[in-house]
MIGUTOR-50356 format. One record per residue (C-alpha): x, y, z. Coordinates in steps of 0.05 Angstrom, whole numbers, plus 32768, in hexadecimal, padded with zeros to 4 digits. Layout:
N
XYZ
...
***
This chain:
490
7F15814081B2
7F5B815581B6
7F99812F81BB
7FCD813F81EE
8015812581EC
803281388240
8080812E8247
809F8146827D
80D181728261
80C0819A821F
80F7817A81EE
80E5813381FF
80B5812E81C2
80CE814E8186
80A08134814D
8067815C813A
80298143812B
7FE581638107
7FB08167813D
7FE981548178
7FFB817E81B2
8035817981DD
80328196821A
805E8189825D
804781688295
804981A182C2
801581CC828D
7FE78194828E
7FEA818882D7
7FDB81D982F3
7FC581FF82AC
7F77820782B6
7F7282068270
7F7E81BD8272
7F4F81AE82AF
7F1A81D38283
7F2281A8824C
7EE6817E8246
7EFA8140821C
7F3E8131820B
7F7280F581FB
7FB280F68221
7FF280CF8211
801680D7824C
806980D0823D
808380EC8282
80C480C98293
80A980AC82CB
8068808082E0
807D807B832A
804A8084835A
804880CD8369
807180EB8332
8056811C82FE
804C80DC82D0
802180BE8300
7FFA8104830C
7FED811082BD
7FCC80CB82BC
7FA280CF82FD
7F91811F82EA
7F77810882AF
7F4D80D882C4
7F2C810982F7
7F1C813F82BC
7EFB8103828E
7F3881018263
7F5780BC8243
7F9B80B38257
7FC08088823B
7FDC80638265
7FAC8067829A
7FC0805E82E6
7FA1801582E5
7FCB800782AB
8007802182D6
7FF67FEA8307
7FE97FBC82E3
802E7FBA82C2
804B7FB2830E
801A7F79831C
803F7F338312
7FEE7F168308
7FDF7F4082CF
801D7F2F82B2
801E7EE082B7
7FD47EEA829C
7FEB7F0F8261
80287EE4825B
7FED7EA2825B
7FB77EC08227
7FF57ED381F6
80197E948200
800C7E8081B3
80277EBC819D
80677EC581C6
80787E8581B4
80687E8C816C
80937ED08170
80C57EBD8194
80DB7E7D8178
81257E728162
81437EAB8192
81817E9281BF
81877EA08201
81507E96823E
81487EE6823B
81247F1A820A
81137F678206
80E57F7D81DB
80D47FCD81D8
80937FE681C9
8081802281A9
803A803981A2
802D7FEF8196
80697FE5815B
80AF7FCF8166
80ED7FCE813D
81017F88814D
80E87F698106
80B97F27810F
809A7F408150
806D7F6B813C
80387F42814F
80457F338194
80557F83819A
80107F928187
7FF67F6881AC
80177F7581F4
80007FC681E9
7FBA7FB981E3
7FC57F8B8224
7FEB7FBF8240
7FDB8005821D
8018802E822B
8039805881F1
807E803B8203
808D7FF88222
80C17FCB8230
80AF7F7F8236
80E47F458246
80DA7F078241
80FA7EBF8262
80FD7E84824F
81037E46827C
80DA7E09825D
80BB7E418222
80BB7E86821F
80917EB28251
80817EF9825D
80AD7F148294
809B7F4F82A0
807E7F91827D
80967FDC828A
808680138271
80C180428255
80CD80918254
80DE80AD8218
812480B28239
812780738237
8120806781F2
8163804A81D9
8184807D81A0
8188804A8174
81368041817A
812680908174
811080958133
80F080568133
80C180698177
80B480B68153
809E8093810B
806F80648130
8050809B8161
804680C08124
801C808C8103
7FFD807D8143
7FDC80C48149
7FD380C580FF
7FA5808580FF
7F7B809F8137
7F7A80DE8121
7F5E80C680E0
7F2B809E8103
7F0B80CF812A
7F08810080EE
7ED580D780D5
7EA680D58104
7E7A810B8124
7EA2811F816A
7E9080F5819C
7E78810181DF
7E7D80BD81FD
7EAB808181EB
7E86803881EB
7EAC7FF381E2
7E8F7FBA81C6
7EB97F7F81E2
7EBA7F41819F
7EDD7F0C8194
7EDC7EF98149
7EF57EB28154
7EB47EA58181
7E857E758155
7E4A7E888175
7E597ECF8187
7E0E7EF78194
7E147F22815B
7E2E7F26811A
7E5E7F5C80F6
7E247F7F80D4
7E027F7F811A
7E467F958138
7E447FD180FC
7DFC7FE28114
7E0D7FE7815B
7E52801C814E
7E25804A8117
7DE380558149
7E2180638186
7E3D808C8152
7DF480B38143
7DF180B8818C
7E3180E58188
7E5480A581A8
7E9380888190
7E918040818D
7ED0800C8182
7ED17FC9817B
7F097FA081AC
7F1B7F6581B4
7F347F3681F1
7F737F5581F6
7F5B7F9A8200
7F4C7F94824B
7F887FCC825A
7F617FFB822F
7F1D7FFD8254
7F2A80458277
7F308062822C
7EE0805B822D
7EA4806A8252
7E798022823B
7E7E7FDE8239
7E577FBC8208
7E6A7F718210
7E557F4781C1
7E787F0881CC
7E627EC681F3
7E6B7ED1823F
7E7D7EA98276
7E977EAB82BD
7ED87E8882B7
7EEA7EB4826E
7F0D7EF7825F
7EC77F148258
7EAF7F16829D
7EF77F2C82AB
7EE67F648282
7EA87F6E829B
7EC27F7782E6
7EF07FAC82D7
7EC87FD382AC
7E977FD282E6
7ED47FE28314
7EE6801C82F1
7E9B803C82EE
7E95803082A8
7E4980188291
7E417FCD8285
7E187F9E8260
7E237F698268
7E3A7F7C82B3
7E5C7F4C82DB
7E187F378307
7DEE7F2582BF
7E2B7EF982AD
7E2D7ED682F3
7DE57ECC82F7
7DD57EB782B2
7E0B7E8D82A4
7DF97E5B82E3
7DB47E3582D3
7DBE7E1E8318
7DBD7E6C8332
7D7E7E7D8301
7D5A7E358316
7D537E4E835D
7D497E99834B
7D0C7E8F8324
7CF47E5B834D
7D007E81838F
7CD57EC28371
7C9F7E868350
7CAF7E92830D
7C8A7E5C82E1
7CBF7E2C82C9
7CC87DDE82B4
7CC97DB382E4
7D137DB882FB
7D3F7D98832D
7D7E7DAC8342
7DA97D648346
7DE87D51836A
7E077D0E8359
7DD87CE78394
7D9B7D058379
7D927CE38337
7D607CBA834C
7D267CF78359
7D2A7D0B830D
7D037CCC82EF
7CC77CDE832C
7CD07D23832C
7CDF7D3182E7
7CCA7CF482C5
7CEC7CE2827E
7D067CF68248
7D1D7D308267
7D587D6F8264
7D957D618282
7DC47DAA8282
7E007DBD82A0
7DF57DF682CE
7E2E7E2A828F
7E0C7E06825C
7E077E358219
7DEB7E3581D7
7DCF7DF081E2
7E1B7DD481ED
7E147DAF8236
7DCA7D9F8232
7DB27D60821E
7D6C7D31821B
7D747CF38248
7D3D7CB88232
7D407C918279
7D657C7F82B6
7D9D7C598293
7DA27C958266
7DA67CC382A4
7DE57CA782C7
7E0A7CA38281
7DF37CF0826B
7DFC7D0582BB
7E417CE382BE
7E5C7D0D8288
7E417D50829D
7E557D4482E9
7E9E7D4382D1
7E9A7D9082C7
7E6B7DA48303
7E487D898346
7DFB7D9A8333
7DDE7D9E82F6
7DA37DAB82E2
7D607D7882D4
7D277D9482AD
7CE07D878295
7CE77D768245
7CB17D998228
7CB67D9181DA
7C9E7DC181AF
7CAD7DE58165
7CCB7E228188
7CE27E4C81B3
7CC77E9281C5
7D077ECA81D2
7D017F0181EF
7D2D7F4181F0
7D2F7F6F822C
7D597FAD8233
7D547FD98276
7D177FAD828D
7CEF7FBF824E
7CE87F888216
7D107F9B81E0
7CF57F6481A6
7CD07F2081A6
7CE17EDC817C
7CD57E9F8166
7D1C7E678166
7CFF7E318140
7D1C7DE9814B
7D507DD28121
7D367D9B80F1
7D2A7D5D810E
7D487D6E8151
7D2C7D858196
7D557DC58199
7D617E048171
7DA67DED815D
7DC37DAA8151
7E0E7D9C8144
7E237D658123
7E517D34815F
7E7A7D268123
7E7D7D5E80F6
7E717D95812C
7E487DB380F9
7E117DE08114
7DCB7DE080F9
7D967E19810E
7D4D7E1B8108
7D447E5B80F7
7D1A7E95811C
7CE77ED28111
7CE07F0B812F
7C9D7F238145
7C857F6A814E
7C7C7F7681A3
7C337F7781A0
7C2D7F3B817C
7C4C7F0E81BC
7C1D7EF581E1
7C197F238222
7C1E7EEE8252
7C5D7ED98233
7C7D7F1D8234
7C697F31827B
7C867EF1828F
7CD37EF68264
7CDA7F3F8281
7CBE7F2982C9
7D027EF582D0
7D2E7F2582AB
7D267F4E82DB
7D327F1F8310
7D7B7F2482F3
7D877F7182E6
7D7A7FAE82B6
7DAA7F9E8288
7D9A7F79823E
7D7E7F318245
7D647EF68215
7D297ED1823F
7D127E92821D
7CD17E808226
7CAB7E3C821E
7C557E3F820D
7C2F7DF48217
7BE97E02820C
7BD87E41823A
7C1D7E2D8267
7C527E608264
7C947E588280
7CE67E728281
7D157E428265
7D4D7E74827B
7D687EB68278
7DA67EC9824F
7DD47F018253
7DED7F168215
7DB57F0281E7
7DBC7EFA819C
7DB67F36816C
7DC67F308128
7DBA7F5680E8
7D797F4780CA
7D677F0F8103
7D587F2D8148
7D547F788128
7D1B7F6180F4
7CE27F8E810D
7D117FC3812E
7D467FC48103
7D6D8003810F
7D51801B8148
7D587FD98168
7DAA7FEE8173
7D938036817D
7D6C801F81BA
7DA07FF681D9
7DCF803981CD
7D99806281E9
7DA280428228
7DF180418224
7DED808F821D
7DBF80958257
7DE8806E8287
7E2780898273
7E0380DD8285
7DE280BF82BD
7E2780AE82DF
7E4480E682C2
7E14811582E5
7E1B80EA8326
7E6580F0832C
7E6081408320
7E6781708359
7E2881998368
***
């Protein structure tokens, strides 16, 4: 892939960088060696952004030919949109204030240049507002009234880099292209680019970091590059083609964020915005699988006057759950009536319905993976020890306790079992789904459907094992040249 540097006039880069070309804005824009260019990465430095100048062409141009510019045209608006801002100025809040602590005044400039400044302590916060906003050059202020708060964000020309900054802006574009020039030398050249959205200070994030590893080196055999972001990346989403999203979701949460404007922007998702919606509601999935007569518990759906239908309908002890509940947090067991309005009390604080279901005890619980509406591997969660679920935390400690889990070949899962996990996933979508599953005697039935099932190294990958991630890739590359093919003119 080649790198471009575009200015607008030729002397308004003057460092010169291995594998780096600088071209002017007016080459890119009408040369048709540039429109014949098949992949390419373009750092766009015009002097202006403004809607309808060359700097706003290079950018838009780009994106038409498949090319990453950097920044992209969304990234132009958002750095005029006041939302974007406050919500970048409310997810860094920690780190402004950490950063800026102890400067006088109620106003402050920082300048930005490919993510580095020269204003020593705020390197931090620097890095961290260009992966929000991925602009070579930018110029955030900042105001303080009760504590300090982004202001506003713009991004800067090279002319108008102060003189006294010059050097400073060339020796950090010059490690800039050196890193990722470095980066992509190892790796076969790429064809597609795929994210894969983590969080590392999730505790229960789906998959591990030799999971994560497993995922990037099938892309990667695939002749796909794959990165690993993180929550502040949302400003860099046009750099790829693919959304992979391997941290916990939910609706209210920078993932489905992310998820909507990958979606937006015509890149492939999974998990799309849709999965997330439906499969974080128990509520929505209650009355979907009922509605289409999957086999389920016994379930009620229960606003605060209809307590009294669970202890005939439902009878006790039964499963009390909040309709976002995850990862066992917001389900509990309630032992009788008294025990109901207590337990219901609690969750009704967070939500209008909840959720009432059948307790049907057993020693585990059957998992199933599916991936494009095929089943992609079958387990067994055993329950932790001594408890009714397959993890217990500790209401003291917070210490979480698992019960462990095998993986089964597909053949060895019972066939009424299987039909039945990929018959509700695909109730939801086509995209990658964990359906657990309940068997009583010769009673089958769903417990829910998950987005963004587990899959960790050695766990969910122990009958697959590499070509477990080279399947979920597979489908990624097809995706990716499906649209590809769709969006070019015949």
């Amino acid at each position: 892939m080649e790198t471009l540097v575009v200015v607008t006039h030729a002397g308004d880069w003057s460092l010169e960088v291995p594998g780096v070309r600088v071209v002017t804005a007016k080459s890119y824009l009408s040369d048709p060696e540039f429109s014949r260019l098949r992949r390419a990465k373009v750092f766009n430095l015009c002097r202006h952004y403004r809607y309808q100048t060359f700097g706003y062409y290079v950018s838009l141009l780009a994106e038409a030919r498949g090319h990453k510019a950097i920044p992209t045209v969304m990234t132009m608006q958002d750095l005029r949109s006041n939302a974007l801002v406050r919500m970048a100025s409310g997810e860094l809040e920690d780190v402004i204030t950490k950063n800026l602590a102890g400067i006088p005044g109620d106003r402050f400039t920082l300048d930005i240049y490919f993510g580095q400044t020269p204003s020593a302590g705020r390197e931090r916060l620097a890095a961290r507002l260009f992966r929000f906003f991925p602009a070579p050059l930018l110029r955030a202020t900042f105001s303080r009234n009760a504590q300090w708060e982004l202001h506003n964000v713009t991004a800067l020309s090279t002319s108008a880099i102060p003189d006294e900054h010059n050097d400073f802006a060339l020796a950090a574009g010059s490690a800039f292209f050196a890193r990722r020039l470095r980066s992509t030398e190892r790796r076969t050249p790429a064809r597609y680019d795929l994210a894969i959205l983590f969080d590392p200070s999730d505790p229960i994030a789906p998959s591990d970091a030799r999971a994560l590893e497993e995922f990037v080196s099938a892309a990667e055999s695939m002749e796909m590059s794959a990165e690993i972001i993180g929550p502040e990346d949302s400003g860099r989403l046009l750099e790829f083609d693919a959304l992979f999203i391997r941290t916990t979701t939910a609706v209210n949460h920078f993932t489905y964020r992310f998820a909507q404007r990958a979606a937006a922007e015509g890149l492939v998702v999974i998990d799309d915005p849709l999965s997330i919606l439906r499969c974080t509601n128990k509520v929505y999935l209650a009355e979907l699988l009922s509605r289409h007569g999957v086999s389920t518990p016994r379930t009620l759906i229960l606003g605060r006057d209809d307590l009294t239908r669970v202890g005939a309908e439902i009878g006790f002890p039964c499963i009390l759950k909040k309709p976002d509940s995850s990862s066992s947090l917001g389900v509990v067991m309630v032992e009788d009536e008294a025990d109901l309005r207590v337990q219901s009390s609690q969750l009704f604080a967070a939500s209008d319905l909840l959720i009432a279901q059948e307790f049907m005890p057993t020693s585990f619980d059957w998992r199933v993976g599916v991936l494009n509406r095929e089943p992609l591997f079958a387990a067994k969660y055993f329950m932790a020890k001594d408890h009714w679920q397959i993890i217990r935390r500790d209401p003291v400690s917070g210490q979480v306790r698992y019960g462990g889990g095998v993986v089964l070949p597909l053949e060895e899962m019972p066939r009424q079992g299987l039909d039945l996990a990929v018959q509700a996933a695909n109730l939801v979508g086509d995209g990658l789904y964990g359906v657990d599953l309940k068997q009583v005697g010769d009673r089958w039935v769903v417990i829910e459907v998950n987005d963004n099932p587990s899959i960790d190294y050695e766990v969910e990958d122990g009958i697959l094992k590499g070509e477990l991630y080279r399947r979920v890739m597979t489908v990624f590359l097809s995706r990716i040249e499906a649209l590809k093919n769709a969006r070019t003119p015949r």
